[in-house]
MDTraj code that builds the backbone (N, CA, C; nanometers):
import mdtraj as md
import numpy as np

residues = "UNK UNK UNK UNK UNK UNK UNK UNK UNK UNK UNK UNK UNK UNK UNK UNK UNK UNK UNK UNK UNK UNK UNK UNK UNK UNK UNK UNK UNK UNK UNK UNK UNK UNK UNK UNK UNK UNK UNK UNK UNK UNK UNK UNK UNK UNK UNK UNK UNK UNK UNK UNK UNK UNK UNK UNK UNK UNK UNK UNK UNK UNK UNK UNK UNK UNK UNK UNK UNK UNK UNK UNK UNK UNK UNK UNK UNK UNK UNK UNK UNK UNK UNK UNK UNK UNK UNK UNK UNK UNK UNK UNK UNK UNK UNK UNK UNK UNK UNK UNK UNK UNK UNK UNK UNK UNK UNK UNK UNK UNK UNK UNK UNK UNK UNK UNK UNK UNK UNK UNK UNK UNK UNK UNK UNK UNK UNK UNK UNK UNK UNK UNK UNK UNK UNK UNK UNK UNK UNK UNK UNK UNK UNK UNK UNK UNK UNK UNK UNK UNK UNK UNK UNK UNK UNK UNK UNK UNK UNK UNK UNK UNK UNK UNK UNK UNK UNK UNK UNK UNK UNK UNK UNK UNK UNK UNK UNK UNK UNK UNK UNK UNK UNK UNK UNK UNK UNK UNK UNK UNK UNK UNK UNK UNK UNK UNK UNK UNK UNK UNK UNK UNK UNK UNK UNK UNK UNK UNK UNK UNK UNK UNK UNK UNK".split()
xyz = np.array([
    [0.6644, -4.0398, 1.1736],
    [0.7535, -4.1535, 1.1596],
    [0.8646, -4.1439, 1.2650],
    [0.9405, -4.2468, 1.3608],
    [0.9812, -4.2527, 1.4442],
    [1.1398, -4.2408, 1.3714],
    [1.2351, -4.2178, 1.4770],
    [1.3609, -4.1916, 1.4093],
    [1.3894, -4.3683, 1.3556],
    [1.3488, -4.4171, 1.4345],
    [1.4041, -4.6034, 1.4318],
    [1.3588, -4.6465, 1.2985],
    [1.2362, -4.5796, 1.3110],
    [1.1747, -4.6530, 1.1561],
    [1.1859, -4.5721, 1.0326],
    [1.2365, -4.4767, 1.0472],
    [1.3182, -4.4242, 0.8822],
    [1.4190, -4.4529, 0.8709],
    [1.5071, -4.4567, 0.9666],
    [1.6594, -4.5071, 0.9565],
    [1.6382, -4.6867, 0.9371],
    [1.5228, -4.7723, 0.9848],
    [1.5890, -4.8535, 0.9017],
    [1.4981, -4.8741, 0.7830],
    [1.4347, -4.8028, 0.7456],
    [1.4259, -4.8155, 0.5890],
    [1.5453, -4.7638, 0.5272],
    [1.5940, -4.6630, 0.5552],
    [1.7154, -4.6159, 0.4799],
    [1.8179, -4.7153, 0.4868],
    [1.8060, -4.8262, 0.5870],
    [1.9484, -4.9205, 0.5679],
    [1.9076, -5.0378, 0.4945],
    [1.7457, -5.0858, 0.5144],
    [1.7137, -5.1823, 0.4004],
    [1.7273, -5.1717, 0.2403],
    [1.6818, -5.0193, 0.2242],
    [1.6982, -4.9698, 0.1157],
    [1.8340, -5.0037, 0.0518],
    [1.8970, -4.9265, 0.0923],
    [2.0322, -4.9302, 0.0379],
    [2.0936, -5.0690, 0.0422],
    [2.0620, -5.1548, 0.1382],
    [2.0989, -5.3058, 0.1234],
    [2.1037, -5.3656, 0.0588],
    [1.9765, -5.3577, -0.0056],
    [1.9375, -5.3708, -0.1372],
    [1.9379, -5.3412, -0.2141],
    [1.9828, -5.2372, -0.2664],
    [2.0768, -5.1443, -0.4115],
    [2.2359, -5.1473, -0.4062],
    [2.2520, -5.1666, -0.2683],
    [2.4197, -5.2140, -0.2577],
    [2.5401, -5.2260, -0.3676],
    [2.4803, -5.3132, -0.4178],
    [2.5848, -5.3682, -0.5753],
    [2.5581, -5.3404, -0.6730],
    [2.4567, -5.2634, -0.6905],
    [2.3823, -5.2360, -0.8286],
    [2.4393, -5.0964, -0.8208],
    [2.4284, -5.0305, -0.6976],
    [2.4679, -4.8787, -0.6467],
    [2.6123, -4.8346, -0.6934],
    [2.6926, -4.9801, -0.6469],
    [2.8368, -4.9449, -0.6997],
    [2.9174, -4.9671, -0.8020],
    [2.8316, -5.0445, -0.8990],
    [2.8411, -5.0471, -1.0228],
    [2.8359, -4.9061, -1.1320],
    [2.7513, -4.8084, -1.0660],
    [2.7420, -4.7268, -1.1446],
    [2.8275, -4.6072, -1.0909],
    [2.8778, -4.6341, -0.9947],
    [2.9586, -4.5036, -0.9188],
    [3.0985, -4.4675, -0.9528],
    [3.1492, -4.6049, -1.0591],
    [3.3114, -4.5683, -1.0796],
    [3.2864, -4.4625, -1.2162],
    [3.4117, -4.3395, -1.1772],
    [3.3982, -4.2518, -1.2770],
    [3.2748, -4.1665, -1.2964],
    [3.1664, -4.1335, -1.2005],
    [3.1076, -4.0456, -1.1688],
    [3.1224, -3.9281, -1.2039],
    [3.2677, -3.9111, -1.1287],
    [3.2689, -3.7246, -1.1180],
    [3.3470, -3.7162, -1.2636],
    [3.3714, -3.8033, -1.3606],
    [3.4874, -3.7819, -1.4340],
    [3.4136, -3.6583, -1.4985],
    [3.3156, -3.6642, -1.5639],
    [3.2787, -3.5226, -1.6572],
    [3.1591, -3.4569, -1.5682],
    [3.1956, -3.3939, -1.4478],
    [3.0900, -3.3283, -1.3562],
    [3.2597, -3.2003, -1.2779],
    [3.3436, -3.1218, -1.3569],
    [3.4286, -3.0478, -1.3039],
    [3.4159, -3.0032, -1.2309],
    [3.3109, -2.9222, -1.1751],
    [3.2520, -2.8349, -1.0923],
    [3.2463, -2.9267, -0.9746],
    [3.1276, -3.0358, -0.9715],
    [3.1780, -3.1274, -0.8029],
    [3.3124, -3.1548, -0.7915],
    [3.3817, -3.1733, -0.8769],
    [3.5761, -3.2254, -0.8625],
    [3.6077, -3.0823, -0.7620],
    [3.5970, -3.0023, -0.8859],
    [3.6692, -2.8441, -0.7871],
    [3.6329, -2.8255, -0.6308],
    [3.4906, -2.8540, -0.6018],
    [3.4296, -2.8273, -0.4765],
    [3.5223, -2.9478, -0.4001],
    [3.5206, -3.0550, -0.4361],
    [3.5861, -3.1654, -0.3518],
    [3.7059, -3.1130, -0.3143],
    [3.7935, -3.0609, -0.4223],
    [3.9431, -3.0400, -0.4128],
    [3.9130, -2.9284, -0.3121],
    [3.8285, -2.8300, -0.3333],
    [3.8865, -2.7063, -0.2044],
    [3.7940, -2.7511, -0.0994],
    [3.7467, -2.8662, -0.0668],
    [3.7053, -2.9081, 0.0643],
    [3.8687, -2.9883, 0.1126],
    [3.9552, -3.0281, 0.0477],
    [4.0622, -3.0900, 0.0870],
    [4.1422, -2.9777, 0.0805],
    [4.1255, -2.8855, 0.0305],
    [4.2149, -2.8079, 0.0380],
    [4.2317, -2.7094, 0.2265],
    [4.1024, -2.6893, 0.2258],
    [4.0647, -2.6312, 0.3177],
    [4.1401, -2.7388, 0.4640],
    [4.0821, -2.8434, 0.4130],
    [4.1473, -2.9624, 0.5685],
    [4.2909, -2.9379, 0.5374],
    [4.3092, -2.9813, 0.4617],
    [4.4934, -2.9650, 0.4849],
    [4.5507, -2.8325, 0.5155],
    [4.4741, -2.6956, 0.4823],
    [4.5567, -2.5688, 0.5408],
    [4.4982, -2.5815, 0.7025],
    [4.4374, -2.6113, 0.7046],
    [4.4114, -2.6169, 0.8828],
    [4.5094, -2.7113, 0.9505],
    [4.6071, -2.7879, 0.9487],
    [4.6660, -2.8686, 0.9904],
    [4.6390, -3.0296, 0.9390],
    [4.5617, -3.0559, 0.8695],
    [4.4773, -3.1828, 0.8682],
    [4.4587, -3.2795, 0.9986],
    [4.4148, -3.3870, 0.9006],
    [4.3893, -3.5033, 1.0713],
    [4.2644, -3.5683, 0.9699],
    [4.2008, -3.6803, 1.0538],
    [4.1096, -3.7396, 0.9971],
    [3.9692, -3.6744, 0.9573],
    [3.9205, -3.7303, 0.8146],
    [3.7817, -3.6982, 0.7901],
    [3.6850, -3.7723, 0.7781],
    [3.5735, -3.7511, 0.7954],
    [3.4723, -3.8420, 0.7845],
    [3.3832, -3.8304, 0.6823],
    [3.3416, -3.9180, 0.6152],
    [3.3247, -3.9177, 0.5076],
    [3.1424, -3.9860, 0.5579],
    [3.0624, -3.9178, 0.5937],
    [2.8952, -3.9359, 0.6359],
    [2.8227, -4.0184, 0.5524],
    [2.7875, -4.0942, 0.5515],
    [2.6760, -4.1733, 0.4407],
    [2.7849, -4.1788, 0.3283],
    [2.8670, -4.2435, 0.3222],
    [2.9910, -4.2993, 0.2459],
    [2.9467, -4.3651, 0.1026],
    [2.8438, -4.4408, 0.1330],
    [2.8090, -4.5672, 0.0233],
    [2.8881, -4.6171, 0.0311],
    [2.9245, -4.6863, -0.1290],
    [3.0875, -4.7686, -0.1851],
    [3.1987, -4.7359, -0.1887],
    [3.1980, -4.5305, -0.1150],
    [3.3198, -4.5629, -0.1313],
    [3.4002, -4.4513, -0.1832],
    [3.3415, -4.4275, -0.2914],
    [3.4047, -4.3292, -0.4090],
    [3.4361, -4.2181, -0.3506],
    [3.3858, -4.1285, -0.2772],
    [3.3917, -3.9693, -0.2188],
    [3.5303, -4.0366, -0.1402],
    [3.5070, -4.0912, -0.0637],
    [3.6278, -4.1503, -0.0023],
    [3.7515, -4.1563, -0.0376],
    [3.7241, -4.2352, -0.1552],
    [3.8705, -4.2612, -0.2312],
    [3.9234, -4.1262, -0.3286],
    [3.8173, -4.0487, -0.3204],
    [3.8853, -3.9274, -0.4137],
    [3.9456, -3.8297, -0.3252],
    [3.8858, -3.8570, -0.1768],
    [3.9379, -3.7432, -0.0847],
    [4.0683, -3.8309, -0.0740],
    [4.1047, -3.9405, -0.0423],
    [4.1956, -3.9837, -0.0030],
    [4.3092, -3.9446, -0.1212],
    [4.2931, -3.9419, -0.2407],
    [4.3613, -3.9140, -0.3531],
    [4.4552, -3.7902, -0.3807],
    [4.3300, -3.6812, -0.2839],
    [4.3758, -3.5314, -0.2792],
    [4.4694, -3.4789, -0.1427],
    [4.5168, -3.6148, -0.0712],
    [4.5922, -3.5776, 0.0310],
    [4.5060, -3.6001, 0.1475],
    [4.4202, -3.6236, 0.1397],
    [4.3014, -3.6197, 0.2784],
    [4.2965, -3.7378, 0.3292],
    [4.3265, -3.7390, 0.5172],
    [4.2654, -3.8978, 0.5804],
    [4.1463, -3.9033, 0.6067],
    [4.0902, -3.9580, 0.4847],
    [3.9310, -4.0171, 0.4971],
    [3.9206, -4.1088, 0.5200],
    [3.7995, -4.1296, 0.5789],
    [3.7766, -4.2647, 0.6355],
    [3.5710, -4.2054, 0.6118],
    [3.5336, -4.3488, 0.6043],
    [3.3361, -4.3652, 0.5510],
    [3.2950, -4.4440, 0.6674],
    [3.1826, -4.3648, 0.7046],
    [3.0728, -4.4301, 0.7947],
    [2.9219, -4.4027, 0.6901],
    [2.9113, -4.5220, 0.6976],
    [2.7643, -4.5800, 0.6188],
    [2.6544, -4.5797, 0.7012],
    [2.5335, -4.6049, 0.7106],
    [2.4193, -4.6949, 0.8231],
    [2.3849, -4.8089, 0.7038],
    [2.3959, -4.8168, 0.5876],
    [2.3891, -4.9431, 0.5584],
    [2.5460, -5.0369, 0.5504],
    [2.4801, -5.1751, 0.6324],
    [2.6264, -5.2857, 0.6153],
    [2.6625, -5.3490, 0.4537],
    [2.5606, -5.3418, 0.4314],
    [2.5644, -5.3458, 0.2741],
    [2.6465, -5.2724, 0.1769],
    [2.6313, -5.1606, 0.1702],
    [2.7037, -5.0284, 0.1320],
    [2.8773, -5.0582, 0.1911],
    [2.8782, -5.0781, 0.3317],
    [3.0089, -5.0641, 0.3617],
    [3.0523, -5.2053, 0.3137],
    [2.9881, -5.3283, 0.3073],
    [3.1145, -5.4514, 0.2254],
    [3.1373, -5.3871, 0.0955],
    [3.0826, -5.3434, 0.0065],
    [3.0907, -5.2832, -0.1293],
    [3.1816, -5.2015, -0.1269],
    [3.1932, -5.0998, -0.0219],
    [3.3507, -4.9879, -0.0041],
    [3.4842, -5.0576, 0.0719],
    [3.4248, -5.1736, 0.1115],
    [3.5305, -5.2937, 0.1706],
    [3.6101, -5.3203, 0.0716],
    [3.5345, -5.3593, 0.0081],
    [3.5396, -5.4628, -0.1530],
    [3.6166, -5.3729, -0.2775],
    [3.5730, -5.2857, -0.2632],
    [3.6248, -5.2007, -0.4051],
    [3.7526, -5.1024, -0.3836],
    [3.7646, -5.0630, -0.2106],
    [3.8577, -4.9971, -0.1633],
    [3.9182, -5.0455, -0.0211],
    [3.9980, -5.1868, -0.0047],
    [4.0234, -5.2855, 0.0706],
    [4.1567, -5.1757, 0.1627],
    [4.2061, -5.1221, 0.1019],
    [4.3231, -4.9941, 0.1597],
    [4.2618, -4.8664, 0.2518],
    [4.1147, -4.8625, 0.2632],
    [4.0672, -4.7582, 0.3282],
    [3.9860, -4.8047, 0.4230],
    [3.9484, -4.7171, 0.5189],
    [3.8851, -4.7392, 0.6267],
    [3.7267, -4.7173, 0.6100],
    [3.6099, -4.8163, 0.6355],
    [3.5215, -4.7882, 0.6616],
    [3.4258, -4.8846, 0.7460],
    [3.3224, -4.7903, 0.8356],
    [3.2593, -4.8187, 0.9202],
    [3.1265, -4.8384, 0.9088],
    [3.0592, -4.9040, 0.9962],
    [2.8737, -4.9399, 0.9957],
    [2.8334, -4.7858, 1.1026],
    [2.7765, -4.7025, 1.0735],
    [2.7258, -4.6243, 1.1898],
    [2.6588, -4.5394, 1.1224],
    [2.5691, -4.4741, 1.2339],
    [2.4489, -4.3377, 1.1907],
    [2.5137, -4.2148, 1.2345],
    [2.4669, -4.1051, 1.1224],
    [2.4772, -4.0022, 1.1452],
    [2.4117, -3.9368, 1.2794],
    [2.3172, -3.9580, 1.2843],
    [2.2155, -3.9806, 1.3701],
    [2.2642, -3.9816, 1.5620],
    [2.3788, -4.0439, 1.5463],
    [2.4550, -4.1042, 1.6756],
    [2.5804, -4.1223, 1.6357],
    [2.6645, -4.0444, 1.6067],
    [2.8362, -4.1141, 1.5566],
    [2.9082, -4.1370, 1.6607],
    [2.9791, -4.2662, 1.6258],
    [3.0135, -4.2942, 1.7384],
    [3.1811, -4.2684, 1.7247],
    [3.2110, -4.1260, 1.7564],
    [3.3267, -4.0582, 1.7291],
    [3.3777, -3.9934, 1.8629],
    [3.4708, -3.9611, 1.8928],
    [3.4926, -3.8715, 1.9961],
    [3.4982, -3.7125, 1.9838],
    [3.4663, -3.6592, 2.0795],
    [3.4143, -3.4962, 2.0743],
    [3.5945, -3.4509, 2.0549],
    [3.5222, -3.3337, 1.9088],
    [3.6542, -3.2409, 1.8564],
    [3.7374, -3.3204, 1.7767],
    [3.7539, -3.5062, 1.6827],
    [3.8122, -3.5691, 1.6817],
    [3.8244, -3.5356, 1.5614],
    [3.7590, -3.5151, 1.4522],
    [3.8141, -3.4479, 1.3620],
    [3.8632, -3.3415, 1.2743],
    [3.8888, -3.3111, 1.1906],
    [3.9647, -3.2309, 1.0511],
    [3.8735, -3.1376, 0.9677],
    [3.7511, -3.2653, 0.9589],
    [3.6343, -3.1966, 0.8612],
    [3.5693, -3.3282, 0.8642],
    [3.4531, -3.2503, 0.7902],
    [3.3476, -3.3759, 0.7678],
    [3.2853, -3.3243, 0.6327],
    [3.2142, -3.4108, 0.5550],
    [3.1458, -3.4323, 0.4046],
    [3.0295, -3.5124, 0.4377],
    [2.8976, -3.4805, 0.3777],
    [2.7956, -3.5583, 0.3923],
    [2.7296, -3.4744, 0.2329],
    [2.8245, -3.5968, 0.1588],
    [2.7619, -3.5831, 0.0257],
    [2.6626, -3.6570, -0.0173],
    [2.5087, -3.6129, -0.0403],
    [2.4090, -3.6144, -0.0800],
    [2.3388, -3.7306, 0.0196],
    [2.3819, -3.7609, 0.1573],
    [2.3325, -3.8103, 0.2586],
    [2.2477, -3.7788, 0.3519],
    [2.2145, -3.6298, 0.3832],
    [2.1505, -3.5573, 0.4562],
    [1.9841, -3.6060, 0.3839],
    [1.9639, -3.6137, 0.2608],
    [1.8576, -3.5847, 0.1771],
    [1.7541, -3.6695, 0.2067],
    [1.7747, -3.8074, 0.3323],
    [1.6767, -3.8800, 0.3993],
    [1.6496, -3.8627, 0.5029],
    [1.7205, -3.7473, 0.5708],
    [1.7038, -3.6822, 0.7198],
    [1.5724, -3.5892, 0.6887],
    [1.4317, -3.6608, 0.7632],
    [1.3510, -3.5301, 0.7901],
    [1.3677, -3.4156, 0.8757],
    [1.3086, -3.3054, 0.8201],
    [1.3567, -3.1815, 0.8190],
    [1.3566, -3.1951, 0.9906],
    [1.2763, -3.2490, 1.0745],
    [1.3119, -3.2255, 1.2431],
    [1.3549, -3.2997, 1.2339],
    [1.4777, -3.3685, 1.2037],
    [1.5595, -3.3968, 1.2457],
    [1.7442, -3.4095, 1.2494],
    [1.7120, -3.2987, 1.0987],
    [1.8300, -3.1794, 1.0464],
    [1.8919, -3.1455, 1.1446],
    [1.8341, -3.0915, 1.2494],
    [1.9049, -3.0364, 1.3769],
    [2.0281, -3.0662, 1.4681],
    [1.9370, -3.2106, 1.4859],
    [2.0244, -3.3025, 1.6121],
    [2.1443, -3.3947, 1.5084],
    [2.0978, -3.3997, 1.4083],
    [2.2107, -3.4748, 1.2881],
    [2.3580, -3.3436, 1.2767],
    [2.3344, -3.2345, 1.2555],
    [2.4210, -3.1154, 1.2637],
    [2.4707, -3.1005, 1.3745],
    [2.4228, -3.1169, 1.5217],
    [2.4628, -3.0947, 1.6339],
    [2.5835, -3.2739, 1.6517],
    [2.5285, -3.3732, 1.5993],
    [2.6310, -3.4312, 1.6025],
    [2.7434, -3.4311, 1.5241],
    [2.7275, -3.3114, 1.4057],
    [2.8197, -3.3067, 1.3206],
    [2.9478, -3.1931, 1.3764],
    [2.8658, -3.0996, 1.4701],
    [2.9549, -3.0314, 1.5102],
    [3.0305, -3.0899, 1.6846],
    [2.9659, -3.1698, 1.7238],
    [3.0641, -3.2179, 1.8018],
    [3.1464, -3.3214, 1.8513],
    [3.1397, -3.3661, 1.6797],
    [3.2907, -3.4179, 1.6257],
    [3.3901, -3.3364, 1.6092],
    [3.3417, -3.2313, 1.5330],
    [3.4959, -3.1432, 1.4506],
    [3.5501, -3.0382, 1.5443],
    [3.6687, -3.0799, 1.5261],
    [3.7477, -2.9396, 1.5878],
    [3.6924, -2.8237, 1.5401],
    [3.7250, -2.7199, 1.6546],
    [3.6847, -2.5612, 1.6441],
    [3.7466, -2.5096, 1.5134],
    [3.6587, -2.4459, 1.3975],
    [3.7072, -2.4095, 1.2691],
    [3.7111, -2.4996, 1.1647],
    [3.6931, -2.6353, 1.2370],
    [3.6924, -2.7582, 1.1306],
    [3.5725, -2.7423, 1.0342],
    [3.5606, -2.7528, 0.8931],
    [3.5242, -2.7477, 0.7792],
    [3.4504, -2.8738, 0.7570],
    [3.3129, -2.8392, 0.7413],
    [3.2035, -2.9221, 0.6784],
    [3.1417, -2.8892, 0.5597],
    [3.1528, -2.9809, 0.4768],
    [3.0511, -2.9831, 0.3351],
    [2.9637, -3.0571, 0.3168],
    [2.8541, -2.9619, 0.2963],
    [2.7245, -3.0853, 0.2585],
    [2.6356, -3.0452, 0.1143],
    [2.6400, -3.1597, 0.0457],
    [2.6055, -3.1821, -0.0954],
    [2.4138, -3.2369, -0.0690],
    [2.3661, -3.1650, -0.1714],
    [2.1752, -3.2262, -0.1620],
    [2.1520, -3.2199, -0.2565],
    [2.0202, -3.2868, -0.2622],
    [1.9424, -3.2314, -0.3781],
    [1.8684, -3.0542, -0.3752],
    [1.8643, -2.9781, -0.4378],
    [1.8168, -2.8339, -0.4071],
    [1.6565, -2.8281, -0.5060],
    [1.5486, -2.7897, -0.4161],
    [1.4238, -2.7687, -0.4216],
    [1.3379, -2.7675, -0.2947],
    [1.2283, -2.7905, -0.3443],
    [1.1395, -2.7640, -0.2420],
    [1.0403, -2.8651, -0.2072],
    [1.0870, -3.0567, -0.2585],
    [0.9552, -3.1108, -0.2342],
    [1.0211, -3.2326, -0.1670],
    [0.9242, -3.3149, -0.1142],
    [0.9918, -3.4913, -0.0388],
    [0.8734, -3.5543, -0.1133],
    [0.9541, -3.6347, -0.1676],
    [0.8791, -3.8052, -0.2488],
    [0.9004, -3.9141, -0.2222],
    [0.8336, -4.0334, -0.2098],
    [0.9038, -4.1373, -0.1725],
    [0.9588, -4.1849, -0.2376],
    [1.0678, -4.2557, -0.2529],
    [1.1244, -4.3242, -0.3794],
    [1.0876, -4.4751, -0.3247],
    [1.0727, -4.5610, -0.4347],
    [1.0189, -4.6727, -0.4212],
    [1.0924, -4.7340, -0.5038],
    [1.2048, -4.7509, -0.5410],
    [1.2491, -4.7643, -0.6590],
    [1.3958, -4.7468, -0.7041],
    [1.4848, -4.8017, -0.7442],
    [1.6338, -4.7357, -0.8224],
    [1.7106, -4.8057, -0.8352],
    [1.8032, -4.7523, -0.8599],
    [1.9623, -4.8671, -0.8526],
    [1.9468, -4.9887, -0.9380],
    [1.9179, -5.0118, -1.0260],
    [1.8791, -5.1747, -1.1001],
    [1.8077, -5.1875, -1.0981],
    [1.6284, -5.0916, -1.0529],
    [1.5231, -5.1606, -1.0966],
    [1.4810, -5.1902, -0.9520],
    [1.5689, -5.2325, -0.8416],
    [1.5600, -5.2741, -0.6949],
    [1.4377, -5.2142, -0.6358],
    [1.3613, -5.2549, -0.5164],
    [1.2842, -5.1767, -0.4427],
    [1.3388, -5.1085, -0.3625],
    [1.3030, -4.9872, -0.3240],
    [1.3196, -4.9242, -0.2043],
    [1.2167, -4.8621, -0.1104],
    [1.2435, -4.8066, -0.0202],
    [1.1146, -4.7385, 0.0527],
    [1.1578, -4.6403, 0.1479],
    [1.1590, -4.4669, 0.0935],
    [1.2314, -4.3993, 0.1467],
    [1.2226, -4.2790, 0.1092],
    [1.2364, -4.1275, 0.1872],
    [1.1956, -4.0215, 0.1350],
    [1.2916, -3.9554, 0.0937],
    [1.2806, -3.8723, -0.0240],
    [1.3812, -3.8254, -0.0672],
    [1.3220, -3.6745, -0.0585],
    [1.4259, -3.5761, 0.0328],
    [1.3829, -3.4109, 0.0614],
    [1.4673, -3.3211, -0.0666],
    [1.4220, -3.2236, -0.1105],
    [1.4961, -3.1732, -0.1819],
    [1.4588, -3.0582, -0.0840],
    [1.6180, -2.9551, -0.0979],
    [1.6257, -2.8117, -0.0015],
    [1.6654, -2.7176, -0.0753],
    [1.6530, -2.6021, -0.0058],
    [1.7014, -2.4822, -0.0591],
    [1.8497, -2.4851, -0.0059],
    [1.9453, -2.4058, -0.0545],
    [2.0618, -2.3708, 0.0325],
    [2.0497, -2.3043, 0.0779],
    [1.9516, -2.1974, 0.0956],
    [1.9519, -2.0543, 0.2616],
    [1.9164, -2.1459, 0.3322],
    [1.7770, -2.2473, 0.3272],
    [1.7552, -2.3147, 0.4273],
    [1.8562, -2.4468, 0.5386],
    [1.9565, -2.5081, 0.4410],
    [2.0594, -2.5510, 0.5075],
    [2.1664, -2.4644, 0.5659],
    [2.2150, -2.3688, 0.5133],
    [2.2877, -2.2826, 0.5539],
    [2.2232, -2.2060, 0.6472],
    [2.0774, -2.2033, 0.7038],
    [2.0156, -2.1552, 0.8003],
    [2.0195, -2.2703, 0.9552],
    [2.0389, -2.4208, 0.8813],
    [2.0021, -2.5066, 0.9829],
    [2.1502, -2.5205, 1.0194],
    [2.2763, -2.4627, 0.9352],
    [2.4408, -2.5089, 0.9516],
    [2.4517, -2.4009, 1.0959],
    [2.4071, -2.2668, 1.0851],
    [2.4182, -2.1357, 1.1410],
    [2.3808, -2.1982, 1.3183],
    [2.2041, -2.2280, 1.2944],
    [2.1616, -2.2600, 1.4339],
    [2.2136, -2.3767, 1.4828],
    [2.3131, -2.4309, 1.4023],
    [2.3728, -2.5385, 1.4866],
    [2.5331, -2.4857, 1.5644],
    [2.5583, -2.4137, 1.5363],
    [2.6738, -2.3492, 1.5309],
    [2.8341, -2.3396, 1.4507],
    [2.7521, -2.3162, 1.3464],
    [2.8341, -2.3163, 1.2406],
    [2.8418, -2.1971, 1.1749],
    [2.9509, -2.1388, 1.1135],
    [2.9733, -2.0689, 1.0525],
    [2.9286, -2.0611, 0.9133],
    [2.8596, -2.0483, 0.7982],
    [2.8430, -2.0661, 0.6745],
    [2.9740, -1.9797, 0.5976],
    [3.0179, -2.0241, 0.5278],
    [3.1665, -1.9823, 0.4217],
    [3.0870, -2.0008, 0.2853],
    [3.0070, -2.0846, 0.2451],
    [2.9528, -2.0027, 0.1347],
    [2.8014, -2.1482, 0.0655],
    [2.7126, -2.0462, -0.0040],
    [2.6453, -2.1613, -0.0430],
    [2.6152, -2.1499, -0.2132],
    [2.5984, -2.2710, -0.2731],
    [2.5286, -2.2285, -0.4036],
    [2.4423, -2.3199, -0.4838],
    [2.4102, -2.3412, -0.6347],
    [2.3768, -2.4433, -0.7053],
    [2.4456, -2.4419, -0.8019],
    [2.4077, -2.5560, -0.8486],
    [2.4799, -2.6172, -0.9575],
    [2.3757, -2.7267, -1.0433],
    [2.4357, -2.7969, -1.1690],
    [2.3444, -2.8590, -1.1874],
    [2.4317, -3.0209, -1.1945],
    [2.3068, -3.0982, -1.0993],
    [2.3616, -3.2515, -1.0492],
    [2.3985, -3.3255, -1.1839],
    [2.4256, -3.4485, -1.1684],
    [2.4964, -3.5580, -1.2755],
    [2.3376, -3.5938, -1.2987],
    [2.2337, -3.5705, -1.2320],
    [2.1190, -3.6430, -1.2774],
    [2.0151, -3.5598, -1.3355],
    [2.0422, -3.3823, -1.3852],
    [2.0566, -3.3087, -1.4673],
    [1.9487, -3.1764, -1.4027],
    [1.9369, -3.2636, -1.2138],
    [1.8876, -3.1382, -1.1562],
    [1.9335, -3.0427, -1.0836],
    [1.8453, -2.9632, -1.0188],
    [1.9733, -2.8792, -0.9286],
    [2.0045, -2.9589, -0.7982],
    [2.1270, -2.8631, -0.7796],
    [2.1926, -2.9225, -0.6819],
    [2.2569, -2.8609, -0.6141],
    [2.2440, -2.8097, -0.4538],
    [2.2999, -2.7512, -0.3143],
    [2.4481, -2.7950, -0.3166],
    [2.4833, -2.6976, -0.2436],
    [2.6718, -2.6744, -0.1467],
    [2.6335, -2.5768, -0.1069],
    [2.6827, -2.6685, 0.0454],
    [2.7092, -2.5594, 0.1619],
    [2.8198, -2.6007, 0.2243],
    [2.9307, -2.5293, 0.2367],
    [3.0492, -2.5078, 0.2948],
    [2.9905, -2.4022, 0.4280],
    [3.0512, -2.4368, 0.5179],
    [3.0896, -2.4613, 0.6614],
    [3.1857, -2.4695, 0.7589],
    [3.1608, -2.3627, 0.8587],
    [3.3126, -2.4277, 0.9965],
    [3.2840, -2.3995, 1.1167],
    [3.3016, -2.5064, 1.1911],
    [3.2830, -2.5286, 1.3495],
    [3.3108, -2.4085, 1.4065],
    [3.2245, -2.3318, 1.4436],
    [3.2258, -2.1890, 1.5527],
    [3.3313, -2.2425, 1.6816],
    [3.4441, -2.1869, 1.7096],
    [3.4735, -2.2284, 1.8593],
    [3.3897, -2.2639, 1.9655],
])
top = md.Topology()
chain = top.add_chain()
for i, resn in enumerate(residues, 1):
    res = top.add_residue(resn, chain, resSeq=i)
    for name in ("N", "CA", "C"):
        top.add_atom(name, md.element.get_by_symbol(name[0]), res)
traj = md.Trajectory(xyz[None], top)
C-alpha cells in the first residue's frame, strides 16, 4: 500500500466519524487516573525544560489538547483529517489547530518543547514508523520530550467500522513497547521509560516516554 493511499483512508475515515468521534471524547480521562498522571508528567517534563510550544500529533477534537493546555502547556493539534480539526475548532474555539500529516509536518527544525502522539501512530505501517519518528525528531529541540500512547500487542486488523456505527477503512497495528522504544532509539531518541497499562477500551495499552538526543 502506497503512503498516499493509507493516509487518505485514514483522513476519509475519520471524516466520517468526525462528530460521532467527539461526542464521546468529553470526560474520557475522567475515571482512567493513570493516563491523567502520564499526561501531567509529560507537562511536567515540558515545563522543567523551559517550555515553548507543543504539538499535539493526530489531535482529533481536541481533548489531549485542551488538557495539556489546562496543565500549563502551549499546545497546539495537527490532525490529517479536516474533519477532526472543525470539531477541535468547534469545541475548543481558544486553541490552536491545524490540517497536516505526521508523515510531513510542516514545522520548523528544533521548533518545539515536546511532542504527544496519543494513540495516532497505530495507523502508521510498521515501514513507515521510521520516517514518521525522524520527522518527530526534527521538530523538537535537543532533550525535547516525546510521548507516544498505542494500542500494545502483536496484531493489524482492518477496522471497517466505529464511532456511531460509521464506515471506515483502515488498519489498526497493535505494538509491543520494546518494539517502539526500539524504533524511538534508532531514530535518535533517548527512551526515559516504557510500560502498560490497561486502555479505557479494557485492553492493553503502550507508553513510551522519550527525548531528542542532541
Amino acid at each position: 500500500m502506497t503512503l498516499q493511499t493509507w493516509l487518505a483512508d485514514i483522513r476519509t475515515s475519520y471524516d466520517t466519524v468526525a462528530a460521532s468521534y467527539a461526542e464521546q471524547v468529553p470526560g474520557l480521562l475522567a475515571d482512567l487516573p493513570y493516563e491523567r498522571a502520564i499526561l501531567a508528567l509529560f507537562a511536567d517534563l515540558v515545563r522543567g525544560a523551559g517550555g515553548g510550544p507543543v504539538a499535539d500529533v493526530g489531535c482529533g477534537p481536541g481533548h489531549i489538547t485542551a488538557l495539556l493546555r489546562g496543565l500549563g502547556v502551549d499546545a497546539f493539534g495537527i490532525d490529517l483529517s479536516p474533519g477532526m480539526i472543525d470539531m477541535a475548532r468547534r469545541d475548543h474555539p481558544d486553541l490552536r489547530f491545524e490540517v497536516g500529516s505526521m508523515t510531513d509536518l510542516d514545522l520548523a527544525d528544533a521548533s518545539l518543547a515536546g511532542l504527544i502522539a496519543w494513540y495516532s501512530l497505530i495507523h502508521v505501517p510498521n515501514d513507515e514508523v521510521g520516517s514518521v519518528l525522524a520527522q518527530f525528531r526534527r521538530v523538537l529541540r535537543p532533550g525535547g520530550p516525546v510521548l507516544l500512547g498505542f494500542h500494545a500487542g502483536d496484531e493489524s486488523r482492518l477496522k471497517t467500522q466505529g464511532y456511531g456505527g460509521h464506515p471506515m477503512k483502515l488498519y489498526v497495528h497493535r505494538r509491543q513497547p520494546a518494539q517502539v522504544a526500539a524504533w524511538l532509539r534508532d531514530a535518535g531518541f533517548t527512551v526515559a521509560a516504557q510500560m502498560t497499562l490497561t486502555s479505557v477500551e479494557g485492553a492493553p495499552a503502550g507508553i513510551v516516554f522519550g527525548h531528542r538526543q542532541s
